[in-house]
N, C-alpha and C positions, 0 to 999 in steps of 0.2 A: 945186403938187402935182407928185412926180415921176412919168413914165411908169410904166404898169405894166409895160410890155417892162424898164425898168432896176428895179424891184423883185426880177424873177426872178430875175437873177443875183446880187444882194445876198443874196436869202434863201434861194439854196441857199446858198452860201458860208458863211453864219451856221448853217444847221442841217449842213454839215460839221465845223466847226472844234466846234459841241455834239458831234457824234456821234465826234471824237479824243479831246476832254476825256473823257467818257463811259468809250470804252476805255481809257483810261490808270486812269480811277477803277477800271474794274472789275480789270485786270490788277493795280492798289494792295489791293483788298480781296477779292483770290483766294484759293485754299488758301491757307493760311498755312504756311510752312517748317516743319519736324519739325526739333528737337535734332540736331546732325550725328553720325552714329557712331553712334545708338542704330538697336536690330530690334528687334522684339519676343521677349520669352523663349521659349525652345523647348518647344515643341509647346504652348503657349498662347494662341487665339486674342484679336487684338486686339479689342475693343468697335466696333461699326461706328460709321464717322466719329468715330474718336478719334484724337485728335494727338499725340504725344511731346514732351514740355516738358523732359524731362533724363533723364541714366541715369548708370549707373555699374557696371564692370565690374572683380571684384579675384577674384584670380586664389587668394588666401589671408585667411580674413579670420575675424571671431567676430559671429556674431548672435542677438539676444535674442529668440525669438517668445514668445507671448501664450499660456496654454490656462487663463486665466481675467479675469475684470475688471478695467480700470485701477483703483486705488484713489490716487483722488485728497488724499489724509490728508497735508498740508504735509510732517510726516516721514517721509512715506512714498515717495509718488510713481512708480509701479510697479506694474507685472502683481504680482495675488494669489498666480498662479503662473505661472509660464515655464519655456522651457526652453531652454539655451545650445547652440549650434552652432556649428562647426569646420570651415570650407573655402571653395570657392569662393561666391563671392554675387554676385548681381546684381542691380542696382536698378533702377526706373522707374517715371518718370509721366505719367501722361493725363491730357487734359484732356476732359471729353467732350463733345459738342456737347448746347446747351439743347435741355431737351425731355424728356432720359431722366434718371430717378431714382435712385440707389445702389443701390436695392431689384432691380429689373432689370437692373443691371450684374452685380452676386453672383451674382443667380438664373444668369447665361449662365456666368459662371467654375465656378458650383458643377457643374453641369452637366458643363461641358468636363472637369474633373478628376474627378468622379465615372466618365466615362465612360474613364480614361483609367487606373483602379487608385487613385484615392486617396482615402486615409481624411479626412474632418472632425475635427480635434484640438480645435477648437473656432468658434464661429461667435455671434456678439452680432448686434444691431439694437438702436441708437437708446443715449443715456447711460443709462436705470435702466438697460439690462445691458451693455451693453460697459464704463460707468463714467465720470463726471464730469469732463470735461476730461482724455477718450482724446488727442484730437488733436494734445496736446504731446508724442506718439509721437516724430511727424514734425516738429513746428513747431519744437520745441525742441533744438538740435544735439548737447545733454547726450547722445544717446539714439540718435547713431549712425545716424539712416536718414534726415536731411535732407540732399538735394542740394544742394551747396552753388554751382551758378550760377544765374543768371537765366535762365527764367522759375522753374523750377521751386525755387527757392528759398525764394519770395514762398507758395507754396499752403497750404490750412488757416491760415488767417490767425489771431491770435487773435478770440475773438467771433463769429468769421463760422460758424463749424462747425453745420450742422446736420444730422440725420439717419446718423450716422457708424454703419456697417456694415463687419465684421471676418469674415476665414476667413483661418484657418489649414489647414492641409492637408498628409500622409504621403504618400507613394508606397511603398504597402506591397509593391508589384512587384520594387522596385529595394534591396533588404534597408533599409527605412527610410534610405536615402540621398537622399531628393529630399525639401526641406520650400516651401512657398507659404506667405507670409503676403500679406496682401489686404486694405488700408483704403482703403473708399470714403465719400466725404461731400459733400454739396451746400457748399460753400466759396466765401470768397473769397481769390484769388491776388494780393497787396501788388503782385508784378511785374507784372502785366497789370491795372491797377483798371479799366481801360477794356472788360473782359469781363463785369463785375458777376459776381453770384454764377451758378456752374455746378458741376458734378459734376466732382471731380478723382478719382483712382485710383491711389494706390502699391502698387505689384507687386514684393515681395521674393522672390527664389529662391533659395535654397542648396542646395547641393551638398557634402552633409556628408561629413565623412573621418573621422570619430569617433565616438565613442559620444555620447549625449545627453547633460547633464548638467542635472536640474532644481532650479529654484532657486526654493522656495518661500519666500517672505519671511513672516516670522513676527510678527504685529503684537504689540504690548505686551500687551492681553489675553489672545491665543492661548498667549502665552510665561507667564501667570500660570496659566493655567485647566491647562497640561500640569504647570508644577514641585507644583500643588496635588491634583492626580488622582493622579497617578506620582512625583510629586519629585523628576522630571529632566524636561529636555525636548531633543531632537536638534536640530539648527542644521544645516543644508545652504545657508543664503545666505552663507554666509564662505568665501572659495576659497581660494587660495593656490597661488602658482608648485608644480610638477612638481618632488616632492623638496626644498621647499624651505621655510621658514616667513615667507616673506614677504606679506604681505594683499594677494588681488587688490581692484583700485578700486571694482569693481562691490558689495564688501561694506559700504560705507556706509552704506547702507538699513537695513540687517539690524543693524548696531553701534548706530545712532541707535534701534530698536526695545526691545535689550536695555538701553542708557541710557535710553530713558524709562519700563520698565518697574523697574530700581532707585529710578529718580526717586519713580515714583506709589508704592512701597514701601518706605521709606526704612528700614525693621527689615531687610530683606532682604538674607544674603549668601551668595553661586554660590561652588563649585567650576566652577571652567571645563576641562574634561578633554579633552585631543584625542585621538583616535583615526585610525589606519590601515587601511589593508589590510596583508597578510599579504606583499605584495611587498620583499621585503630583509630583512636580517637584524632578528634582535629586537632588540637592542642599538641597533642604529643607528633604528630605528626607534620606541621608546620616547625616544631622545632628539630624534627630528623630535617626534615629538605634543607632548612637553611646549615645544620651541620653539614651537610655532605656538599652545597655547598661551598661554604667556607674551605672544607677539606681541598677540592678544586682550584680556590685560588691557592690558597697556599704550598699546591703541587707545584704548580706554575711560577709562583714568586719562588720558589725553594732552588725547585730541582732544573729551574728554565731562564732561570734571571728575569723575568717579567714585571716590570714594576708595578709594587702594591695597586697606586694610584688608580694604575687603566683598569680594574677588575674589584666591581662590587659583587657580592655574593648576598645571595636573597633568596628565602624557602615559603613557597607558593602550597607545600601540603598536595592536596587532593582539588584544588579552586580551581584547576583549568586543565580540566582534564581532554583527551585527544582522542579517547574511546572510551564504550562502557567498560565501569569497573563493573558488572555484571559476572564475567567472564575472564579466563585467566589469561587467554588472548588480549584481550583490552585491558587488563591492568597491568602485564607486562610492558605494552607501548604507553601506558601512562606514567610509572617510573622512569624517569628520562632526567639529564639536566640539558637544558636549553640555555645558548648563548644569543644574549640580545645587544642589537648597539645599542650606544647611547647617545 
């Protein structure tokens, strides 16, 4: 048996070298580092003990907020309604430490921006109302607001989404120039699997330099129930370049809607009419609308198999207008293409 006098010094030595391993362990699973280069967005407080997993700052940009339900419809895939924005933006995400709920994160943002001048444009809890696989907002890069490095690439994982809560939000202080979109959900992040599931947080800001533009997307029923009421019905999800007749991208949804509503009607054929605002001459302007459009059918015959026959295309100019062009409010709803029987 060895002395106890030579014990002692063995067995501090042993609970030394435990008590370095120890600090090392702990200095290993300290704070955890924050995204490099990201702050939090201005004059928005961050979520106590939440970490920054990515961001992204662009100086010019275009973003899609929310002020209705995802509608998760295969052809569809999209806010019921939104509305498109023009300028700066800024992205971010949180991770929030376990414990706290999405429900209690909103409540503290709603808050701060209520107290701050802004309006609720609109605000869900849970899929019946924000909408059935919301989460491919973010998840899916079709859709423009996923970060695209690690960690924060990996968040809202598929499947893992639960509990997903949405605001949107005006700064009706700052002439409707500041918009907050806000999706929080208990998740799992693919990058971090070794976190399990926690509350993440994507924080959109823009910083609009234009007018609004909404884009209600018009399902295949909505588009039978208007041509059988009225026997037209107005199209505000087809854009088109500034003076120009070419289809912005984001009008897929809207083209795939008026193809399956010829589909489920196969007796049925549109005049497709565009219309302007009152901006330029009439001449020139009467031959933009019927460009844009002809552009129209020929998405339709092209990209939808439609045949030529059921779709005339005809440009009405500024002749029937739906608001004053006075106003950039009324010229924007007077640029429209309208689908009419025939």
């Amino acid at each position: 048996m060895r002395p106890v006098a030579l014990l002692a010094p063995a067995l501090a030595a042993a609970w030394l070298a435990l008590a370095l391993v120890s600090a090392r362990a702990t200095a290993a699973t300290g704070p955890e580092p924050e995204a490099p280069g990201c702050a939090d967005p201005t004059a928005l407080p961050r979520p106590e003990g939440a970490r920054i997993l990515g961001c992204e700052a662009v100086e010019s940009d275009e973003a899609v907020l929310p002020l209705a339900a995802w509608n998760d419809d295969p052809e569809f895939g999209f806010w019921d309604n939104s509305v498109r924005l023009e300028g700066r933006r800024n992205r971010i995400l949180y991770a929030i430490p376990p414990g706290r709920g999405p429900q209690e994160v909103l409540r503290g943002y709603r808050k701060a921006l209520t107290e701050q001048g802004y309006e609720v444009l609109f605000e869900c809890a849970g899929f019946t109302a924000c909408g059935a696989g919301v989460e491919a907002v973010y998840a899916d890069e079709v859709y423009g607001k996923r970060l695209g490095a690690a960690p924060a690439s990996g968040a809202f994982a598929q499947d893992s989404v639960r509990e997903p809560r949405i605001l949107v939000a005006k700064d009706k202080a700052a002439n409707g120039g500041n918009y907050v979109f806000i999706l929080a959900a208990q998740q799992r992040n693919d990058s971090t699997p070794e976190t399990g599931s926690q509350v993440a947080v994507f924080l959109e800001q823009i910083a609009s330099r234009g007018p609004e533009q909404h884009l209600v997307l018009l399902r295949s029923d909505e588009l039978a129930q208007g041509l059988d009421l009225d026997g037209h019905v107005p199209i505000y999800g087809i854009r088109f370049d500034p003076d120009g007749a070419e289809i912005a991208p984001d009008a897929d949804d809207q083209l795939a809607q008026i193809a399956r509503l010829l589909r489920e009607r196969p007796a049925l054929s549109l005049h497709v009419v565009g219309h302007t605002d009152d901006r330029g001459g009439l001449e020139h302007n009467l031959d933009l609308s019927r460009r844009r459009a002809e552009a129209v059918v020929a998405a339709l015959v092209r990209d939808y198999a439609i045949a030529q026959e059921r779709l005339r295309p005809q440009g009405l100019a500024s002749l029937a207008p739906v608001a004053p062009n006075s106003v950039e409010e009324g010229r924007a709803r007077n640029r429209r293409i309208e689908l009419v029987a025939q």
